[in-house]
MARSE-885437 format. One record per residue (C-alpha): x, y, z. Coordinates in pm, whole numbers, plus 32768, in hexadecimal, padded with zeros to 4 digits. Example, Ala and Ser with C-alpha at 12.3 -4.5 7.8 and 13.67 -1.06 7.14 Angstrom:
// MARSE-885437
PT,84CE,7E3E,830C
PT,8557,7F96,82CA
//
This chain:
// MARSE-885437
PT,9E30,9DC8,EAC9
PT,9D26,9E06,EBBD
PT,9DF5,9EFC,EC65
PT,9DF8,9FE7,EB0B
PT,9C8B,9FA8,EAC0
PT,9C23,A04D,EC04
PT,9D05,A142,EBF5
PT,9C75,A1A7,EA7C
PT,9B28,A172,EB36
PT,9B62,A27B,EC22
PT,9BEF,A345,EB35
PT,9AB0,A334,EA3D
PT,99F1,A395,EB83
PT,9AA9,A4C1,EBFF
PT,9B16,A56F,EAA4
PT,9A66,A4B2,E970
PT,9B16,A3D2,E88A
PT,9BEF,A48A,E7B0
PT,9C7F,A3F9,E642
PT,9DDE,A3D9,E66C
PT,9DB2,A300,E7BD
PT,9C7F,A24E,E73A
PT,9D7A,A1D8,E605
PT,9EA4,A190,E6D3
PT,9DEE,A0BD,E7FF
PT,9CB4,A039,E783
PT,9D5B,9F62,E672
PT,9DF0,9EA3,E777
PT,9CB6,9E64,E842
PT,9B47,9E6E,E800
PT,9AD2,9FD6,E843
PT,99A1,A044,E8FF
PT,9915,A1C3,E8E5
PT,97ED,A23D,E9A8
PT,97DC,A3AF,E997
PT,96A9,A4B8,E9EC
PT,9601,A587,E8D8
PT,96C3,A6AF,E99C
PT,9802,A65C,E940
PT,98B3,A791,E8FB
PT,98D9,A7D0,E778
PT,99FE,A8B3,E7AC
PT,9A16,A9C4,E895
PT,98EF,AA45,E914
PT,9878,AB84,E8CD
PT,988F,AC93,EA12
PT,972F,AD1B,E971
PT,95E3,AC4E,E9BA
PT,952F,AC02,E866
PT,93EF,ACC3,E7F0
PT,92F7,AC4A,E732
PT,9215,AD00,E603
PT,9280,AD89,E4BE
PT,9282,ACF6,E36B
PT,941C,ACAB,E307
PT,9435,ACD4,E1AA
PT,9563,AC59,E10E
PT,9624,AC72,DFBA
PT,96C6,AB2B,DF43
PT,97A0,AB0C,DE24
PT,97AB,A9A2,DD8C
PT,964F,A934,DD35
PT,9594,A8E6,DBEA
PT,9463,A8B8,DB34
PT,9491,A705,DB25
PT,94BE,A724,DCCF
PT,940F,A63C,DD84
PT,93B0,A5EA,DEC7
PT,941F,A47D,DED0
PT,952E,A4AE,DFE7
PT,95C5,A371,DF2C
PT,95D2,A452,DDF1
PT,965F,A5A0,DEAF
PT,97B7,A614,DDBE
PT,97E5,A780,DE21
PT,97A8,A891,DF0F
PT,9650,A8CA,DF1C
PT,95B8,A793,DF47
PT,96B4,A73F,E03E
PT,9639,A85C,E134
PT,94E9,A7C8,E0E4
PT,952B,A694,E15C
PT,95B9,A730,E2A5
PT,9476,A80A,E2DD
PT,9358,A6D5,E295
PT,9410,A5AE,E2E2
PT,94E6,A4F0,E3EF
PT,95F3,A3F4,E3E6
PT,9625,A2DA,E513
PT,975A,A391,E582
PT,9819,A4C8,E50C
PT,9987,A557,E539
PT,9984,A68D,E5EE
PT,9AA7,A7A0,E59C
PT,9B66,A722,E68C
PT,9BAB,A5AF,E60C
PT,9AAD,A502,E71E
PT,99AC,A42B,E6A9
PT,9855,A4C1,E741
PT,972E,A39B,E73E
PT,9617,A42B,E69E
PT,94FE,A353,E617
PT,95C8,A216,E6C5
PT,95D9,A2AE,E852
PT,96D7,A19D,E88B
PT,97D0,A0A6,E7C1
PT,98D1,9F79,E7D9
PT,99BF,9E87,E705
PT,9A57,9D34,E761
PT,9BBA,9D3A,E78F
PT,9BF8,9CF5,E643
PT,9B2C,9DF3,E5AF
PT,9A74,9D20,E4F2
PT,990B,9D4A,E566
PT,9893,9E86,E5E7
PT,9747,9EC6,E692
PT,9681,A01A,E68E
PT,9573,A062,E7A3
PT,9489,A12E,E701
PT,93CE,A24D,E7AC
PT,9262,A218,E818
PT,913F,A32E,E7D8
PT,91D9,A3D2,E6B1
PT,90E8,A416,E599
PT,90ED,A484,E435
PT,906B,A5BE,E386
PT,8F1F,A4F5,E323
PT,8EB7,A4AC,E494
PT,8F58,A32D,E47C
PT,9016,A2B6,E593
PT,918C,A273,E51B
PT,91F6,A0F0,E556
PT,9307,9FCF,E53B
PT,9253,9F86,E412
PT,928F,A0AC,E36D
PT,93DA,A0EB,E3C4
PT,9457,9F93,E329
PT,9362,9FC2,E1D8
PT,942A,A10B,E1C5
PT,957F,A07B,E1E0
PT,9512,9F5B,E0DB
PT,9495,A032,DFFF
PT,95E9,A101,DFEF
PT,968B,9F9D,DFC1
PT,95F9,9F4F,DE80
PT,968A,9FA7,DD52
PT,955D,A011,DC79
PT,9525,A132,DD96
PT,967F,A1D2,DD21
PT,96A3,A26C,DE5B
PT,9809,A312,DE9E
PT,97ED,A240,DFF1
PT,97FC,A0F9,DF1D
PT,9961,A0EC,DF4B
PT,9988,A0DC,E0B8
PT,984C,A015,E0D6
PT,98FC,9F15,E03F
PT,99E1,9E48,E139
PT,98B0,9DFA,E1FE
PT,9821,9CCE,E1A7
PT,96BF,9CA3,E277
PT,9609,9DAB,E31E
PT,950E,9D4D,E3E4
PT,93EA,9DCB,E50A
PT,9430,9D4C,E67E
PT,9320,9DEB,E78F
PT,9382,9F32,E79B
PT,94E8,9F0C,E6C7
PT,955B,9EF4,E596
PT,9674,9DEC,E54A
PT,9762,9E2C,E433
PT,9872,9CF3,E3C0
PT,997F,9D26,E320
PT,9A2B,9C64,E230
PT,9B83,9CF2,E2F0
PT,9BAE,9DC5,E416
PT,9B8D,9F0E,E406
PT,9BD2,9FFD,E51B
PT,9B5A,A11B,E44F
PT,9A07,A096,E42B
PT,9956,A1DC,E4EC
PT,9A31,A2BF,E45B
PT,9984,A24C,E2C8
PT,982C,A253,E35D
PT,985B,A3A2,E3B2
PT,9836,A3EA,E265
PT,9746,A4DF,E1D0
PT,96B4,A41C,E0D9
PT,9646,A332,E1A6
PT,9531,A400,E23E
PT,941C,A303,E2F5
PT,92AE,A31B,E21F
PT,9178,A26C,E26D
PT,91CB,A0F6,E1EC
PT,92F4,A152,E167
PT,9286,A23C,E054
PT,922E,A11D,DFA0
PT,90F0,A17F,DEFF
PT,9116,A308,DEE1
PT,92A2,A350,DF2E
PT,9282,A4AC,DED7
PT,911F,A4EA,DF81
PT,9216,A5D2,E082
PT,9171,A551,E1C3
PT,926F,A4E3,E2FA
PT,9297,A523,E47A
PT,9352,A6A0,E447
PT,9333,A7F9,E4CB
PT,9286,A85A,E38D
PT,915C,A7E8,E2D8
PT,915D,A824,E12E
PT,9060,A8FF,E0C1
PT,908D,A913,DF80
PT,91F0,A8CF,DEA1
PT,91F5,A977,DD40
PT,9366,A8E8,DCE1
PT,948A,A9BD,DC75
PT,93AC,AAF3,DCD5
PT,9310,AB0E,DE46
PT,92B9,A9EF,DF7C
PT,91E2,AA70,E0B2
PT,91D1,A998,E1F2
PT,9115,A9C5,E345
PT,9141,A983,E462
PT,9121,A81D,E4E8
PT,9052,A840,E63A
PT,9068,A6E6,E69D
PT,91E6,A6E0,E666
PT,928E,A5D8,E745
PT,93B4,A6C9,E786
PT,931E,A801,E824
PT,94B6,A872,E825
PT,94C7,A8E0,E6A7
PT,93DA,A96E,E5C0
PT,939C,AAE8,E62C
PT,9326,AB84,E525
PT,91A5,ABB2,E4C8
PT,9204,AB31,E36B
PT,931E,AB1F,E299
PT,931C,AB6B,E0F8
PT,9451,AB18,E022
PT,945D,ABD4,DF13
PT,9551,AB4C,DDFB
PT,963C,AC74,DD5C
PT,9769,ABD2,DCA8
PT,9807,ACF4,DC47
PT,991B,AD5F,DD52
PT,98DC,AEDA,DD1A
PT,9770,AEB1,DD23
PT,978D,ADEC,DE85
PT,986B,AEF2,DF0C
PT,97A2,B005,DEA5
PT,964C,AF4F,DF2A
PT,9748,AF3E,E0A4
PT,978E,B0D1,E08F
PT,964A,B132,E00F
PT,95C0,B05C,E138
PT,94D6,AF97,E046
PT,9551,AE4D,E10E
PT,9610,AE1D,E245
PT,9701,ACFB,E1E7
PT,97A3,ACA9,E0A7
PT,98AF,AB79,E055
PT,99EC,AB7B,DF6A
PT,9A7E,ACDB,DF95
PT,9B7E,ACFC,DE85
PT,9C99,ACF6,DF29
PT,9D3A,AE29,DE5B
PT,9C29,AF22,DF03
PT,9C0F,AE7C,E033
PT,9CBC,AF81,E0DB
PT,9C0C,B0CD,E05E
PT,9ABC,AFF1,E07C
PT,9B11,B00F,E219
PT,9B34,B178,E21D
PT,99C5,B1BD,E1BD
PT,9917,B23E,E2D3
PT,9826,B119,E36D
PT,9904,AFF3,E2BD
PT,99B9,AF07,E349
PT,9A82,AE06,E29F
PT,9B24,ACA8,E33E
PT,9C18,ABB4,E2A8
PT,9CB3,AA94,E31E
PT,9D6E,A97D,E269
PT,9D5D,A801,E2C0
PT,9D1A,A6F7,E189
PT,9C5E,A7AD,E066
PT,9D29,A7AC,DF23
PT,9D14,A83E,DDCC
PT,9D25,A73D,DCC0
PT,9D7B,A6BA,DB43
PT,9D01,A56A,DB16
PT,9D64,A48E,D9E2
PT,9C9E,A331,D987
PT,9D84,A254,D9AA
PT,9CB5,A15C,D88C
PT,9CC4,A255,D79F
PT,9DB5,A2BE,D6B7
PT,9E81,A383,D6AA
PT,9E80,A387,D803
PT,9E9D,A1FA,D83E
PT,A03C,A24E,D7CE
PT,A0DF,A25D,D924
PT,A1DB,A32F,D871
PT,A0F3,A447,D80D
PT,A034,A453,D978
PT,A1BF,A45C,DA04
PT,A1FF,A58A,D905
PT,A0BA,A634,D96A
PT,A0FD,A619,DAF8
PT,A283,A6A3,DACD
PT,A210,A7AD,D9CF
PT,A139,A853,DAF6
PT,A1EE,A957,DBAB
PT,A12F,A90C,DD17
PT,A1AE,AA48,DDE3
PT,A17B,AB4C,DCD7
PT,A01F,AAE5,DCDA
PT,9FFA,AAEF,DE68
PT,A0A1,AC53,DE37
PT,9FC0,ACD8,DD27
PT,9E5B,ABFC,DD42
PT,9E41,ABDE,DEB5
PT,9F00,AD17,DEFF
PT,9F86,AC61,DFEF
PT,9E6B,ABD1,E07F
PT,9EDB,AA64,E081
PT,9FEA,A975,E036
PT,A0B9,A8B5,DF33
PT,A043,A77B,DEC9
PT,A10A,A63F,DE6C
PT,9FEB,A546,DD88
PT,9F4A,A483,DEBB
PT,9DE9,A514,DF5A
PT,9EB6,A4DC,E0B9
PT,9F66,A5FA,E17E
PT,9FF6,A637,E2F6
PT,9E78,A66B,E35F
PT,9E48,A515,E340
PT,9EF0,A404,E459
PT,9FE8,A2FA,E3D9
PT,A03A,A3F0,E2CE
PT,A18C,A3A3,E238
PT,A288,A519,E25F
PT,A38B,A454,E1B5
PT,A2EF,A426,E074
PT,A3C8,A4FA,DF72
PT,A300,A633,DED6
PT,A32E,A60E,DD96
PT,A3B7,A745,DCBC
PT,A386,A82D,DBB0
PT,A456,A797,DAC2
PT,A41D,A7F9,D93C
PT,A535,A6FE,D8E2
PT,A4B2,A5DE,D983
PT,A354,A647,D90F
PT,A3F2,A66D,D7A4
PT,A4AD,A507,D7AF
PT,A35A,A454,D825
PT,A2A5,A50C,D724
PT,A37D,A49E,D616
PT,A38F,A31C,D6AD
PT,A223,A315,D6C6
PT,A21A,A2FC,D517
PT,A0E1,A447,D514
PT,A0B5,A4AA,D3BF
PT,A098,A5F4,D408
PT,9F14,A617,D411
PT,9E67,A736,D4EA
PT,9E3C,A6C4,D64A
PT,9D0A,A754,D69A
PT,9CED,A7BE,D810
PT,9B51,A804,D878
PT,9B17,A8F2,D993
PT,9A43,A9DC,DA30
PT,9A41,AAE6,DB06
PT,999D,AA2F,DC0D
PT,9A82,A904,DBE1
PT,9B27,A9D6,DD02
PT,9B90,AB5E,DD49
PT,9C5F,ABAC,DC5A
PT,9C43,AA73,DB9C
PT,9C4D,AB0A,DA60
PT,9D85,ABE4,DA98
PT,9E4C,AACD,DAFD
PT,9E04,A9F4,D9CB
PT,9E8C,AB0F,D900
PT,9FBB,AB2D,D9AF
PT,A000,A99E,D9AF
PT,9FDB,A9E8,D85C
PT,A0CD,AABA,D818
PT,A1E1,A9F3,D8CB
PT,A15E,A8AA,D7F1
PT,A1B1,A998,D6E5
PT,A324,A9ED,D73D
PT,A336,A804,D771
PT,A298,A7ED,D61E
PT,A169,A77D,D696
PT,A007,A7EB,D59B
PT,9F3E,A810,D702
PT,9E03,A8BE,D69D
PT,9D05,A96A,D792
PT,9BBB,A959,D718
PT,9AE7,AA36,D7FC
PT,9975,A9A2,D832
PT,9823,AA28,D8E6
PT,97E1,A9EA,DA6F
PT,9699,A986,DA2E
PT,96C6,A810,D9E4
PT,981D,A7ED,DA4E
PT,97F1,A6EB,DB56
PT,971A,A60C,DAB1
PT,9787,A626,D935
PT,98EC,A677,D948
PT,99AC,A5F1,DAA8
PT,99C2,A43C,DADA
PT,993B,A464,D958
PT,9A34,A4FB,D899
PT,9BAF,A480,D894
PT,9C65,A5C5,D8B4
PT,9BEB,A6BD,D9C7
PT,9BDA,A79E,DAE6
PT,9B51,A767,DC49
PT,9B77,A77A,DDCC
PT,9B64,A692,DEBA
PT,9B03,A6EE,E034
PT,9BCC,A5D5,E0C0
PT,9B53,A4E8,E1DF
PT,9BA2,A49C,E33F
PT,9C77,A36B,E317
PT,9D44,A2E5,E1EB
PT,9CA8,A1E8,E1BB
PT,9B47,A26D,E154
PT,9C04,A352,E08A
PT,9CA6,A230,DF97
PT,9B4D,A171,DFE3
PT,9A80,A28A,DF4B
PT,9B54,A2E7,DE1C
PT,9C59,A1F4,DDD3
PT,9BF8,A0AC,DE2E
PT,9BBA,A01E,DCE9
PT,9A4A,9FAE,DD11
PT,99EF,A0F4,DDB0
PT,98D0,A1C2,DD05
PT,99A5,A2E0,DD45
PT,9AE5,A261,DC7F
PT,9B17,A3B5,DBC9
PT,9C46,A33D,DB38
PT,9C06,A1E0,DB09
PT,9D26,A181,DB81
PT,9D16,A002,DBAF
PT,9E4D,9F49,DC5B
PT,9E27,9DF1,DCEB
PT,9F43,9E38,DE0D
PT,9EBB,9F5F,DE2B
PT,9D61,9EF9,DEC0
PT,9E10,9DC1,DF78
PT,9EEE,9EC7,E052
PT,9DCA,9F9A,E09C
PT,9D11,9E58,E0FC
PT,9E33,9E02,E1AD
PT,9E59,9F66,E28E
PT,9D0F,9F62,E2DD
PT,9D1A,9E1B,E3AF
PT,9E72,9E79,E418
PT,9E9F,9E5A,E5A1
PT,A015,9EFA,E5C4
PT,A02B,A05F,E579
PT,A18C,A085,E502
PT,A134,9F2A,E411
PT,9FDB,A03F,E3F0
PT,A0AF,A14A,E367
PT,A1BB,A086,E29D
PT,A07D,9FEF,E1C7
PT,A004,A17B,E197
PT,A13C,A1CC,E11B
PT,A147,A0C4,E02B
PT,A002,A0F0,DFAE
PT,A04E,A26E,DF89
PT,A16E,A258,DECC
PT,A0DA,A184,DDCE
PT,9FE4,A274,DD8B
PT,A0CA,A388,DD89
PT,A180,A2BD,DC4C
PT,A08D,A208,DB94
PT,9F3F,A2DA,DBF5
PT,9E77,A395,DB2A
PT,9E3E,A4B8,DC1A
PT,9F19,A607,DC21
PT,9EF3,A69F,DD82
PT,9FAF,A7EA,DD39
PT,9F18,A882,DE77
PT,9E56,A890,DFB5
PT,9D74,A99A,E02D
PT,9D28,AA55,E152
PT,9BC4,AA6A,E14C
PT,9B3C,ABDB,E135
PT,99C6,AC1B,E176
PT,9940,AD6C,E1CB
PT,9824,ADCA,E2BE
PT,975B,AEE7,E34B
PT,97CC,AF8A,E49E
PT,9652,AF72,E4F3
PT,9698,ADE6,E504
PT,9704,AD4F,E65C
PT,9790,ABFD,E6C2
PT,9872,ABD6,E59A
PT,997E,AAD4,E5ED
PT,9AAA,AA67,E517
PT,9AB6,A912,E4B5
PT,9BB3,A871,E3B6
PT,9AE8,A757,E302
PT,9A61,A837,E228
PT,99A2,A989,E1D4
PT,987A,AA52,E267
PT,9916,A9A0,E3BF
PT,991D,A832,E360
PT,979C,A89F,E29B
PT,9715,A8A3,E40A
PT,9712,AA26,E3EE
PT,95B3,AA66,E3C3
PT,9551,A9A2,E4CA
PT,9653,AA0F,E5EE
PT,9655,AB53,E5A2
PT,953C,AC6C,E5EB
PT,94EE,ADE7,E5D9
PT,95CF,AEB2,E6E4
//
């Protein structure tokens, strides 16, 4: 035993602790991390940053009811927010290494069931305060109650006492959990002056940007932060995010050189996008998916039958072919894919299969009633296109699917985790478990289905303090499979993720968490 925790030791010192060998040998020991601000974030670039210039970016996904609560952040924009004014305790670089930030240094017991944080000294906040323990634990109690609705609630919840130590921060948890830093990377969980608790959307943190002013679901502006603690990031004079929804507007604003970055390139013009002259355009898969979510509390949709006759009645591949253009992969009704570690290949995909999706249609007893489908265009690229051709093959089952077609503008807040029948994406997360923590766990705030199974939150409870791998990955499998047949999600695919960027822009690095380079674009990247 002490043998294999020095050799993950030196291994943490000489090339950073990466996620697969984090999963597979800290469960079995307590792990320690202490890694430099300097850790590489993926390869560095051969070029040597320069500084100046206002980067002005077009963002699809953001709305007039956006907030900047990082507890309340659903959608695009004010998840690049978030990136730009705030900081988490630790972050997953592209990679798969946990990087330290906030916390310089951190360790477990062996069983994984309390973790301590060291948190770094002579940080301050956008108002001139000095950033503390304090405020680091007022954050993460303030994400742990319920009546902040924050989509961290979920993985907040195995911990059962957080508390200040010195300089650390100790976190107990009610089971072991060897997956702890990976959660806490999360972006919601951005640190505020005590916790947010008075003013969570007052926008001030320890980032590379300062908010100047924030006129939601039409224009942010953010400066500079001169005293920024990390004096690697932030190049840019000033950043403004400008929100344009429509996809043809944001590509146009990218050729016309109005902005220098935008997100979401639909994937069907993706290609003659990166033939204009000055544009360049990335993609790279890993965990996002494109979604249909059903609550599973709400007829008609609480009839196992009918969600069974929606998820064979989905023809998977013909919507990789003509929504993502290729651009992704087929989907089988669990958020998990290879990206992930302890992911299950043997799981069976399960087919297009009109029959089947006629015979559970009939056994679920429907009377026949529209079932009316809400989506958007910024549910996800092509989101609209590939209701209407789900549509059509509920049509040939016998199925009354109906697509309802609704504004962007209020989508996130008055339509997704609110109505029972919709679109969505998800942009995955590092580990499995804060995947099923965030959205499927049945106390979650982010239980978009509401799918609520008793066994189902004992085996996640059960992986998470899990010390042997292979017992690790049987429990994952289990858990996956019975979301794949009783859930209330319909994963038909997973996308690459396509974002598009000015050949004036330096530094850009691909990362597979998620867009705009894990939403760390702004702030790694600079003019050439």
């Amino acid at each position: 035993m002490k043998d294999d925790l020095a050799k993950l030791l030196d291994f943490i010192d000489s090339a950073g602790l990466s996620r697969r060998s984090f999963l597979t040998r800290s469960a079995a020991f307590g792990a320690t991390a202490v890694v430099g601000t300097a850790l590489a974030t993926g390869r560095a670039s051969a070029q040597e940053p320069k500084k100046g210039g206002i980067l002005k970016m077009g963002l699809g996904g953001g709305e007039a009811t956006d907030t900047l609560d990082p507890g309340l952040a659903d959608s695009q924009v004010p998840f690049a927010l978030n990136r730009n004014w705030g900081d988490t305790i630790v972050r997953v670089t592209p990679d798969g290494q946990i990087e330290p930030r906030l916390a310089e240094a951190f360790s477990s017991n062996p069983e994984g069931t309390e973790w301590t944080f060291t948190i770094r000294q002579g940080v301050k906040f956008h108002d001139g305060s000095d950033m503390t323990v304090d405020d680091v634990v007022a954050t993460f109690k303030r994400h742990s109650d319920e009546n902040a609705k924050s989509g961290a609630l979920g993985i907040m919840k195995g911990i059962s006492d957080i508390s200040a130590d010195g300089q650390n921060v100790v976190m107990k948890m009610e089971t072991g959990n060897a997956d702890l830093p990976y959660l806490l990377s999360d972006y919601h969980l951005v640190i505020q002056p005590k916790g947010g608790v008075d003013n969570p959307a007052a926008g001030i943190g320890t980032g590379a940007y300062k908010v100047v002013s924030a006129e939601a679901g039409v224009r942010y502006v953010l400066e500079k932060n001169a005293d920024d603690w990390d004096t690697s990031r932030g190049h840019y004079d000033g950043v403004e995010i400008l929100v344009i929804n429509d996809s043809t507007a944001r590509n146009s604003a990218l050729q016309a050189g109005q902005v220098h970055m935008i997100n979401r390139v639909d994937p069907k013009v993706a290609q003659l996008l990166s033939k204009t002259p000055g544009v360049v355009v990335t993609n790279i898969s890993g965990p996002g998916h494109y979604v249909f979510i059903m609550h599973c509390d709400t007829a008609p949709f609480d009839n196992n039958d009918l969600r069974l006759a929606l998820k064979y009645s989905i023809n998977r591949q013909e919507m990789v072919d003509k929504i993502l253009n290729g651009y992704g992969g087929v989907g089988n009704d669990i958020p998990i894919n290879g990206s992930y570690p302890l992911f299950d290949e043997t799981m069976e995909q399960r087919p297009f299969d009109l029959a089947k999706a006629a015979e559970h249609y009939k056994a679920s007893g429907h009377d026949g009633s529209p079932i009316e489908l809400l989506v958007a265009d910024g549910a996800f690229p092509g989101a609209v296109d590939a209701a209407t051709l789900w549509q059509a093959s509920c049509e040939q089952a016998g199925i009354p699917l109906v697509v309802k077609k609704v504004p962007d503008d209020g989508y996130w807040s008055d339509v997704w985790n609110v109505k029972p029948f919709c679109a969505s994406y998800w942009g995955g997360r590092p580990v499995q478990d804060q995947m099923y923590s965030t959205a499927y766990l049945s106390t979650a705030e982010w239980n978009d289905t509401r799918f609520k199974d008793p066994e189902f939150d004992a085996l996640i409870l059960q992986a998470r303090a899990e010390t042997d791998t292979a017992k690790r990955q049987e429990l994952y499998s289990k858990i996956g499979h019975i979301l794949h047949d009783n859930g209330g999600v319909i994963v038909p695919m997973f996308n690459d993720y396509i974002d598009g960027h000015s050949d004036t822009v330096a530094g850009w690095l691909e990362d597979p968490t998620t867009e705009m380079m894990g939403g760390w674009a702004a702030q790694k990247t600079w003019f050439a």
